[in-house]
N, CA and C atoms as an extended XYZ file, in Angstrom:
195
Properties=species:S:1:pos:R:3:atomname:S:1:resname:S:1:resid:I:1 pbc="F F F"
N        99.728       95.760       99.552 N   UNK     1
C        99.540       94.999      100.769 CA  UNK     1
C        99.105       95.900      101.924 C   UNK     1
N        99.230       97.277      101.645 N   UNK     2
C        98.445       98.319      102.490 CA  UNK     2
C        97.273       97.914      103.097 C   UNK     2
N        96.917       97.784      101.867 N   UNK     3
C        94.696       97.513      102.480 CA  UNK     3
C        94.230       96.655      103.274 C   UNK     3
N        95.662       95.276      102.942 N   UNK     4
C        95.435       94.162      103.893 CA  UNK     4
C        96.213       94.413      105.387 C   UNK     4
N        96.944       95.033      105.425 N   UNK     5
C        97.216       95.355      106.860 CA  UNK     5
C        96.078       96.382      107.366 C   UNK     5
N        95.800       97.457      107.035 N   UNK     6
C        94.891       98.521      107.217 CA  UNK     6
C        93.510       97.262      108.099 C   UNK     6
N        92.719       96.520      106.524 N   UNK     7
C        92.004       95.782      106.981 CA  UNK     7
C        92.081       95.260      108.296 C   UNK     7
N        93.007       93.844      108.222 N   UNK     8
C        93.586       93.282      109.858 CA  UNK     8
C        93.484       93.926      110.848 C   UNK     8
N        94.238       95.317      110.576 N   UNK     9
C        94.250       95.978      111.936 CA  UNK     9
C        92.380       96.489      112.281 C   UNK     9
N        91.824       96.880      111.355 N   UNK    10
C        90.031       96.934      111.411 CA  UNK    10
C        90.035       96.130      112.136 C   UNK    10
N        89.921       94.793      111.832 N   UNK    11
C        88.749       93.671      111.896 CA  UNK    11
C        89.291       93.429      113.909 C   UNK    11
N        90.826       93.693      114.059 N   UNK    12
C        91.246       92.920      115.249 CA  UNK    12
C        91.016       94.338      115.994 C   UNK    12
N        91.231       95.279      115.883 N   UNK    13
C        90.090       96.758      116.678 CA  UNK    13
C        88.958       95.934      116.755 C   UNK    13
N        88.136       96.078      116.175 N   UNK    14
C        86.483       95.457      116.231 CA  UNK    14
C        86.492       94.152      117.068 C   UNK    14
N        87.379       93.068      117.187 N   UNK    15
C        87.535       92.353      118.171 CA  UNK    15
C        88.233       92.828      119.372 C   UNK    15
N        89.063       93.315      119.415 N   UNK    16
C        89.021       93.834      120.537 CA  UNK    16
C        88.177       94.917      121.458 C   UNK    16
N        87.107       95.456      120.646 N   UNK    17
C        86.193       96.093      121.034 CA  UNK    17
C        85.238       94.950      121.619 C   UNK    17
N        84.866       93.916      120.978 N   UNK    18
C        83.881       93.340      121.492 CA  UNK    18
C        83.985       92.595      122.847 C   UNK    18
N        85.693       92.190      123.181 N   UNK    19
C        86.276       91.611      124.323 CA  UNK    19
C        85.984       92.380      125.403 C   UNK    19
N        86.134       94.239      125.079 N   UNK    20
C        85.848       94.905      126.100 CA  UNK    20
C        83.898       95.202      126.264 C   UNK    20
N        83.722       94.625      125.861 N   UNK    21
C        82.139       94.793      125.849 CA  UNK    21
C        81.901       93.371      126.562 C   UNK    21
N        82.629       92.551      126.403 N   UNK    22
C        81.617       91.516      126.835 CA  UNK    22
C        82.224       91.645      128.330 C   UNK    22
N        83.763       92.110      128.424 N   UNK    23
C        84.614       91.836      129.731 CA  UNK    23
C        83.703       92.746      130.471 C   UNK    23
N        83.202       94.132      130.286 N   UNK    24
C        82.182       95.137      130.999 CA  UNK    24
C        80.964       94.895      131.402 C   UNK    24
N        80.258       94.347      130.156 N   UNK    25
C        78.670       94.304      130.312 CA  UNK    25
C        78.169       93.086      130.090 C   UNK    25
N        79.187       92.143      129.682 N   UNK    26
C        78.873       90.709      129.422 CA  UNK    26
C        77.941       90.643      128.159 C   UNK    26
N        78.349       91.464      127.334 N   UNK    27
C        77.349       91.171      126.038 CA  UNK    27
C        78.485       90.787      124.824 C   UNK    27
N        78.079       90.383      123.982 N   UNK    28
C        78.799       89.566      123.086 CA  UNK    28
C        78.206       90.524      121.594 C   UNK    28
N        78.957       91.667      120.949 N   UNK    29
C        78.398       91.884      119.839 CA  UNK    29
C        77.943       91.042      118.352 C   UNK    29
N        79.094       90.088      118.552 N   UNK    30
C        79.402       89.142      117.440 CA  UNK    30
C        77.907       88.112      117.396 C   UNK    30
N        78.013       87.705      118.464 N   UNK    31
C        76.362       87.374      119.210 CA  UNK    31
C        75.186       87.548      118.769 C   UNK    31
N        75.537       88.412      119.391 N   UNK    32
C        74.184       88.934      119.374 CA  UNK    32
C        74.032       89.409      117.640 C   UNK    32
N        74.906       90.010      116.671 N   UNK    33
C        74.303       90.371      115.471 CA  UNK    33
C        74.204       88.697      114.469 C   UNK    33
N        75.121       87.635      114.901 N   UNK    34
C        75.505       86.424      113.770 CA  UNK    34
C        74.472       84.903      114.773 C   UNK    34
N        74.177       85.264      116.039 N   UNK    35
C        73.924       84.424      116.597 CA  UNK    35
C        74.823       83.406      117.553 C   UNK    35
N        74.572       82.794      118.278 N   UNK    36
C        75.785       82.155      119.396 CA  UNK    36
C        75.729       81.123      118.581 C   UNK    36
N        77.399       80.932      118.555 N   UNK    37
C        77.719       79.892      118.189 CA  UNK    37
C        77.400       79.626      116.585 C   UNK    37
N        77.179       80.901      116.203 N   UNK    38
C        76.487       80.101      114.289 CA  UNK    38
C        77.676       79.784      113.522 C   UNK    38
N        77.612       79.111      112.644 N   UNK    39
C        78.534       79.324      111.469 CA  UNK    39
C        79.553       80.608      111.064 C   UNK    39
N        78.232       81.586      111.033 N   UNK    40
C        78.897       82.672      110.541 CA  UNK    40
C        79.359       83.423      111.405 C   UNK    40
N        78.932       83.205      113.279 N   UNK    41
C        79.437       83.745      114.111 CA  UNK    41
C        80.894       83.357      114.100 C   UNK    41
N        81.370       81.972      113.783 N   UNK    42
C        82.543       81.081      114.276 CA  UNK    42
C        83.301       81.728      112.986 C   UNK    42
N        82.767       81.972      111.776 N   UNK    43
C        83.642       82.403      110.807 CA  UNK    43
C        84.170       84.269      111.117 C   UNK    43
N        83.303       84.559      111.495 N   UNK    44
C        83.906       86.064      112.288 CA  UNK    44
C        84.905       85.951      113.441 C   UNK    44
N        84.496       85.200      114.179 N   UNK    45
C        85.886       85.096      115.189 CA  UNK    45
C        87.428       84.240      114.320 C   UNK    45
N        87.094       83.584      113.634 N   UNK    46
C        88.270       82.874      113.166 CA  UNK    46
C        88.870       83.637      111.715 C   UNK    46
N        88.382       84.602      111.718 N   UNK    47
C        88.632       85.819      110.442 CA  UNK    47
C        89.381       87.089      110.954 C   UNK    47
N        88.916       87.495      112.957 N   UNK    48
C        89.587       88.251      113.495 CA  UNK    48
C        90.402       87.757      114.130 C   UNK    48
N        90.753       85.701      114.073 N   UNK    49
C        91.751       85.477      114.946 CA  UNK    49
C        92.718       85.231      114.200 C   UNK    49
N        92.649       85.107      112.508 N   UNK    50
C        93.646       84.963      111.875 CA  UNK    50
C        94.368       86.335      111.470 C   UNK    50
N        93.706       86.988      111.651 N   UNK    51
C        93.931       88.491      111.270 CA  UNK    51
C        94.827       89.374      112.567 C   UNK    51
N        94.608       88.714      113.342 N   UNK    52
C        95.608       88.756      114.949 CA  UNK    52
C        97.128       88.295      114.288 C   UNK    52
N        96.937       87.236      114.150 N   UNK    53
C        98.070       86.615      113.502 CA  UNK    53
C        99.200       87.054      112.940 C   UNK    53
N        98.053       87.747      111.235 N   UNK    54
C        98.811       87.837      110.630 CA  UNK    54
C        99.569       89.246      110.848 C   UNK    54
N        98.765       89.842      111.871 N   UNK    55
C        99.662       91.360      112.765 CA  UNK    55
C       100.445       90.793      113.313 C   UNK    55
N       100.854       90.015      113.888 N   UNK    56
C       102.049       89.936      114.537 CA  UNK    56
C       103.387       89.950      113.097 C   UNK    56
N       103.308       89.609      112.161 N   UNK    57
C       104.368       90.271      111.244 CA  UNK    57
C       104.634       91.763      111.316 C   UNK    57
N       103.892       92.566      111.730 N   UNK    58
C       104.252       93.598      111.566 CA  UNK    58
C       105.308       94.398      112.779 C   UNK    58
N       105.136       93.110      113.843 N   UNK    59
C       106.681       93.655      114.148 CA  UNK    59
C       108.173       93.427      113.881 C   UNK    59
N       108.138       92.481      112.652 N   UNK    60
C       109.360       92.469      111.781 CA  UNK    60
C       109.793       93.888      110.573 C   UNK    60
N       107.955       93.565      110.424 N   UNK    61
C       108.140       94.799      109.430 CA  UNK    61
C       108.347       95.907      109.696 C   UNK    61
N       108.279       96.974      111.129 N   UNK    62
C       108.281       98.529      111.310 CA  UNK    62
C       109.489       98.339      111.512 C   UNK    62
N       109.754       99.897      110.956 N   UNK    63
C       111.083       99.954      111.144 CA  UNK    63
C       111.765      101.277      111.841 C   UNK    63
N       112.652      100.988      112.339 N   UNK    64
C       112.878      102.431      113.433 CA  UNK    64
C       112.979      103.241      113.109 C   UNK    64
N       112.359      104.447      113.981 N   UNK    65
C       112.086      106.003      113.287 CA  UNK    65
C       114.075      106.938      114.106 C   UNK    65
């Protein structure tokens, strides 16, 4: 289950990269490479918003050092 947290945490970096890109320069990476509003744009945001999600388990899971 490594790879899938590892992953998540990727994909929701890369969204949060693009938040600070659009919050700066007003550009939209997701956008601009899938198109506004496409299919496959809406399936990238709803792939890094489930992946938000499923990070929030991981503050059940760490455990104190």
């Amino acid at each position: 289950m490594k790879w899938f947290d590892n992953t998540a945490l990727t994909l929701v970096i890369v969204g949060a990269i693009n938040w600070l890109l659009i919050g700066i320069f007003q550009f939209d990476i997701v956008a601009f490479l899938f198109g506004e509003l496409s299919f496959l744009s809406r399936a990238v945001y709803t792939i890094i918003g489930l992946c938000g999600l499923y990070l929030i388990s991981l503050y059940g899971r760490i455990k104190d050092i």
